[in-house]
C-alpha positions as CSV (number, residue, x, y, z in Angstrom):
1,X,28.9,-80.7,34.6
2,X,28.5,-78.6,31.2
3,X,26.9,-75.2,31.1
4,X,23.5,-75.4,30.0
5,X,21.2,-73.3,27.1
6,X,18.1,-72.5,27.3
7,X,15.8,-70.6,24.8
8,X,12.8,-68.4,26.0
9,X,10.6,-67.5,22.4
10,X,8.3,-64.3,22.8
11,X,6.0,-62.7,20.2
12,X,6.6,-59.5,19.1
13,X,3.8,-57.7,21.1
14,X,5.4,-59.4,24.4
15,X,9.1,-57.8,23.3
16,X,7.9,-54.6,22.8
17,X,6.3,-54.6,25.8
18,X,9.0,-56.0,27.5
19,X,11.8,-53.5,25.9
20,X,8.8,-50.7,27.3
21,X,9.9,-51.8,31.0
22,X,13.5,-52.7,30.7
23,X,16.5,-52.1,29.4
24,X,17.5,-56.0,28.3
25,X,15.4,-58.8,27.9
26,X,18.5,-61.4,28.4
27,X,20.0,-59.2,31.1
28,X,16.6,-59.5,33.4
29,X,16.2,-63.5,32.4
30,X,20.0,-64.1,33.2
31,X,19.4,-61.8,36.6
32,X,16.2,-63.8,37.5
33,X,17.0,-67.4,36.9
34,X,20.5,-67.0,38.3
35,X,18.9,-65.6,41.6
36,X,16.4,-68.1,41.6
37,X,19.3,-70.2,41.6
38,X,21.0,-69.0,44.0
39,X,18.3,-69.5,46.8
40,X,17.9,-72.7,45.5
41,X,21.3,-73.9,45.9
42,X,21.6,-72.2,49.1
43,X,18.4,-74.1,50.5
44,X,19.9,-77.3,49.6
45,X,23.4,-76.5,51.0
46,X,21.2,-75.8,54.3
47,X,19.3,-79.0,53.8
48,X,22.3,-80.9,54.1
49,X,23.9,-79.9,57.2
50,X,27.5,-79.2,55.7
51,X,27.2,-75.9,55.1
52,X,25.2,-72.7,55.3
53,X,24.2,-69.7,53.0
54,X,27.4,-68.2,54.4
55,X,29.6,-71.3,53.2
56,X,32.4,-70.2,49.6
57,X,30.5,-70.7,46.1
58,X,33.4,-73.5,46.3
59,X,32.3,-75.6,49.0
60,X,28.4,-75.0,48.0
61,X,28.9,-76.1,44.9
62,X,30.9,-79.7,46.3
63,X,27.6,-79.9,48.9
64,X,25.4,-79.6,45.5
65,X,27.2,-81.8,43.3
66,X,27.4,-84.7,46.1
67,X,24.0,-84.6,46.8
68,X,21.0,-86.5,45.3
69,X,18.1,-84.5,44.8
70,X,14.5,-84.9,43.6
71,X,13.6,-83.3,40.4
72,X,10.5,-81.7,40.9
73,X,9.0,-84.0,38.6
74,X,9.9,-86.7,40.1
75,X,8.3,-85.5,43.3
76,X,5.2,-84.8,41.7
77,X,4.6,-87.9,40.1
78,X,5.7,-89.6,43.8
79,X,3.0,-87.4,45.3
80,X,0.3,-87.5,42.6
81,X,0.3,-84.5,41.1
82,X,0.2,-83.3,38.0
């Protein structure tokens, strides 16, 4: 699986705000999506019964990558919401 981009766009008044309350805009966003992440995978890897929080990056990422799982989307529109 390919790494993936994304692009956040703020205005100017949201930047300098921003830059008021930390040091890097892309540090923080890289920090807080990759944490977010992490307590994702580590739910599913829990989910599945093969491994636990506790389990190598390695062996999480095998548990991940054989699973099928629901896009939030998806489980919206299956539960009727919007």
């Amino acid at each position: 699986m390919a790494d993936k981009d994304y692009t956040v766009t703020l205005t100017d008044v949201q930047q300098k705000a921003l830059l008021g309350n930390m040091v890097s805009i892309q540090d923080w966003i890289d920090n807080s999506i990759g944490n977010k992440a992490r307590k994702c995978i580590n739910r599913y890897v829990e989910l599945s019964g093969e491994g636990s929080r506790m389990s190598t990056d390695e062996k999480k990422a095998e548990i991940i990558t054989g699973m099928t799982i629901e896009t939030a989307e998806d489980r919206n529109k299956r539960l009727g919401i919007d």
